[in-house]
C-alpha positions as CSV (number, residue, x, y, z in Angstrom):
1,X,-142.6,182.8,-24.1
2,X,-140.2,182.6,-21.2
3,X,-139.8,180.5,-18.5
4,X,-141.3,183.1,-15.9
5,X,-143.7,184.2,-17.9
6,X,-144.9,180.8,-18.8
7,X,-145.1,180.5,-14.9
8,X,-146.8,183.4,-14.3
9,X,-149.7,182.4,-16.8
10,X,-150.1,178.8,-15.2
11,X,-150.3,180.3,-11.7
12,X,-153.0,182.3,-12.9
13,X,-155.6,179.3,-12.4
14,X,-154.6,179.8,-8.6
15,X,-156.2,183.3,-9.2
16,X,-153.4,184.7,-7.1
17,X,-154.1,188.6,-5.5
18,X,-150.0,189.1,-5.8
19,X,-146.6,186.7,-7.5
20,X,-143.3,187.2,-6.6
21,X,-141.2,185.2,-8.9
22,X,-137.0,185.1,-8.0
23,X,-135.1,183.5,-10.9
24,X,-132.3,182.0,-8.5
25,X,-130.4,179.7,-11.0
26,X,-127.6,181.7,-11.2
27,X,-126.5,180.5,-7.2
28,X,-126.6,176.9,-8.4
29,X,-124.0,177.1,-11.6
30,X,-122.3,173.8,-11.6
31,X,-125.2,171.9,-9.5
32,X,-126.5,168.7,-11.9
33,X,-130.1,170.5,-11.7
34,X,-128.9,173.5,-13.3
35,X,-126.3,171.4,-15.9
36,X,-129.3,169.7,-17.6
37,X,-131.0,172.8,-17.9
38,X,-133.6,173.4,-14.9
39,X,-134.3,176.7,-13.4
40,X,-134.4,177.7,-9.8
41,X,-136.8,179.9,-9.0
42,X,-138.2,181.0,-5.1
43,X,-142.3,182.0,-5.2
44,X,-144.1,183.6,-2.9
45,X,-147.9,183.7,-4.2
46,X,-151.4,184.5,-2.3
47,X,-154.3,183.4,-2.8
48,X,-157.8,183.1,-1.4
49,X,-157.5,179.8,-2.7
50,X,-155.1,178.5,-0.2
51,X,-157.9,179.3,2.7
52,X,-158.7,176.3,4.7
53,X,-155.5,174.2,3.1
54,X,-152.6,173.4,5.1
55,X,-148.9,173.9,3.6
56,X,-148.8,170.4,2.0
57,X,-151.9,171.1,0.0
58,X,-150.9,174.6,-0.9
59,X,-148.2,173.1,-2.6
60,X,-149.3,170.4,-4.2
61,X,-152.0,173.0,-5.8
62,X,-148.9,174.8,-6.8
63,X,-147.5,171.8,-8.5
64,X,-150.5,171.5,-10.2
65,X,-151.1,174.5,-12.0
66,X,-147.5,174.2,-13.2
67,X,-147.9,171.4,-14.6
68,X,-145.5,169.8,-16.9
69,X,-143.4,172.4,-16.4
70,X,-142.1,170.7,-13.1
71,X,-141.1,168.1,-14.9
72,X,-138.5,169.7,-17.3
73,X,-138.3,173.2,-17.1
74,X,-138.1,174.0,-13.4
75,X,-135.8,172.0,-11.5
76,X,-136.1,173.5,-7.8
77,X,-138.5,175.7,-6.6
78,X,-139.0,177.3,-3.3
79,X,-142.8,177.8,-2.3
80,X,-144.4,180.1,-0.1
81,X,-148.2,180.0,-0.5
82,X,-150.3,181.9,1.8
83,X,-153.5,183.5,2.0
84,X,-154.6,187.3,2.0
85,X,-155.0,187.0,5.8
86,X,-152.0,185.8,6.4
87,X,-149.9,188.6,5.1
């Protein structure tokens, strides 16, 4: 599976209503992240399950679903979480 796939599926536990997934590694050739093989991606996701969390805790719950794939895989990643009502 690739990398944005894989993402895609862990996000799923977030139950998400819409993903929006930019591979940007191509803007960071030469940076160390992207020399020892990390990706760059920027997300936007919504969920109902952001409602009643503050930007902190969105992301963190972002974190979370991807896992170990933090670790290795991605090396930077731009968040944007927000809820249904806040689109």
């Amino acid at each position: 599976m690739d990398l944005p796939a894989a993402i895609r599926e862990r996000l799923a536990a977030l139950e998400p209503q819409s993903i929006e997934l930019l591979d940007e590694s191509d803007r960071h050739a030469g940076h160390p992240g992207a020399l020892a093989g990390g990706s760059h991606f920027r997300l936007t996701v919504v969920s109902p399950r952001f409602t009643g969390h503050d930007k902190l805790a969105r992301h963190r719950m972002v974190y979370a679903a991807l896992g170990t794939l933090m670790r290795h895989e991605i090396h930077a990643l731009a968040i944007r979480a927000l809820t249904p009502d806040e689109l």
